[in-house]
C-alpha positions in Angstrom: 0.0 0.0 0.0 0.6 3.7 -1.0 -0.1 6.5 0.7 0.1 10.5 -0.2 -0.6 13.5 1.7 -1.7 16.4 -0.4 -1.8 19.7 1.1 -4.6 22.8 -0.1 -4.9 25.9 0.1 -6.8 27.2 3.4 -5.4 24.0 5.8 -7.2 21.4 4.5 -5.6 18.0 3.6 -6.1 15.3 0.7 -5.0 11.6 1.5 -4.7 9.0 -1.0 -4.1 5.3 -1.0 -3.3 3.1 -3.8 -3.7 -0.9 -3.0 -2.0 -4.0 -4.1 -5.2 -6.3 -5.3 -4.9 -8.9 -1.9 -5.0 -5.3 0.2 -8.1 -4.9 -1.6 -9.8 -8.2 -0.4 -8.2 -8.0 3.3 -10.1 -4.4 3.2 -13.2 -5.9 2.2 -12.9 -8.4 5.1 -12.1 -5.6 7.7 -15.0 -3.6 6.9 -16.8 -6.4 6.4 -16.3 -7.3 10.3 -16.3 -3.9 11.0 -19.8 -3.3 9.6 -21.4 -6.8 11.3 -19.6 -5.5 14.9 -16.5 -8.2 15.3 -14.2 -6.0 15.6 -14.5 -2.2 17.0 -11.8 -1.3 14.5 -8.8 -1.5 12.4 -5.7 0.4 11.4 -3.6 1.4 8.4 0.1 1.3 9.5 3.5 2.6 8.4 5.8 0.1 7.9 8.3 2.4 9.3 7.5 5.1 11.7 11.1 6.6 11.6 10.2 9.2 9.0 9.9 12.6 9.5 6.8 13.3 7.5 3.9 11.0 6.1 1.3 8.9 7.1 2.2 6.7 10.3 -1.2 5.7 11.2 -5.2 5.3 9.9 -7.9 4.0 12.0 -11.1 3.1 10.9 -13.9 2.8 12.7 -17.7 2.6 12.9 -19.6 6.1 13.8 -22.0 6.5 16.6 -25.6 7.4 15.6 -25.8 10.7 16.6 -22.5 12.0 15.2 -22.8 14.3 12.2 -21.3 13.6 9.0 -18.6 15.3 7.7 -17.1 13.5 4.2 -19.2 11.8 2.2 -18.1 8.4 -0.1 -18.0 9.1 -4.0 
C-alpha cells in the first residue's frame, strides 16, 4: 500500500491510498467485520514510523448514531 498526503490551500488535507489487489480483499474483510460488529476497529500502518513526514497511522472505525457527518463516499 501507498499513501500521499496532499496539502490545499486554506489548511485542509487530501490523503490518497493506492492498494496491491490482496489489500483490496483483506479491506473488504475488515469492513466487512467492521460493519457486522467483530471488531471495534482497524488500522492502516506505516511500515516504518522513523520518517519525518507521512502517514504513520489510519484508524477506521464505525460512527456512533448521533454523530454528524462530515465527508461523504464518491
Amino acid at each position: 500500500m501507498k499513501s500521499k498526503i496532499e496539502h490545499f490551500s486554506g489548511g485542509l488535507s487530501g490523503i490518497s491510498f493506492s492498494f496491491r489487489e490482496h489489500e483490496i480483499d483483506l479491506l473488504i474483510e475488515r469492513l466487512q467485520a467492521l460493519k457486522s460488529r467483530k471488531i471495534g476497529h482497524f488500522h492502516f500502518r506505516s511500515d516504518s514510523f522513523e520518517s519525518e513526514q507521512g502517514i504513520a497511522d489510519v484508524e477506521l472505525s464505525m460512527m456512533g448514531e448521533h454523530e454528524d457527518d462530515e465527508m461523504s463516499i464518491e
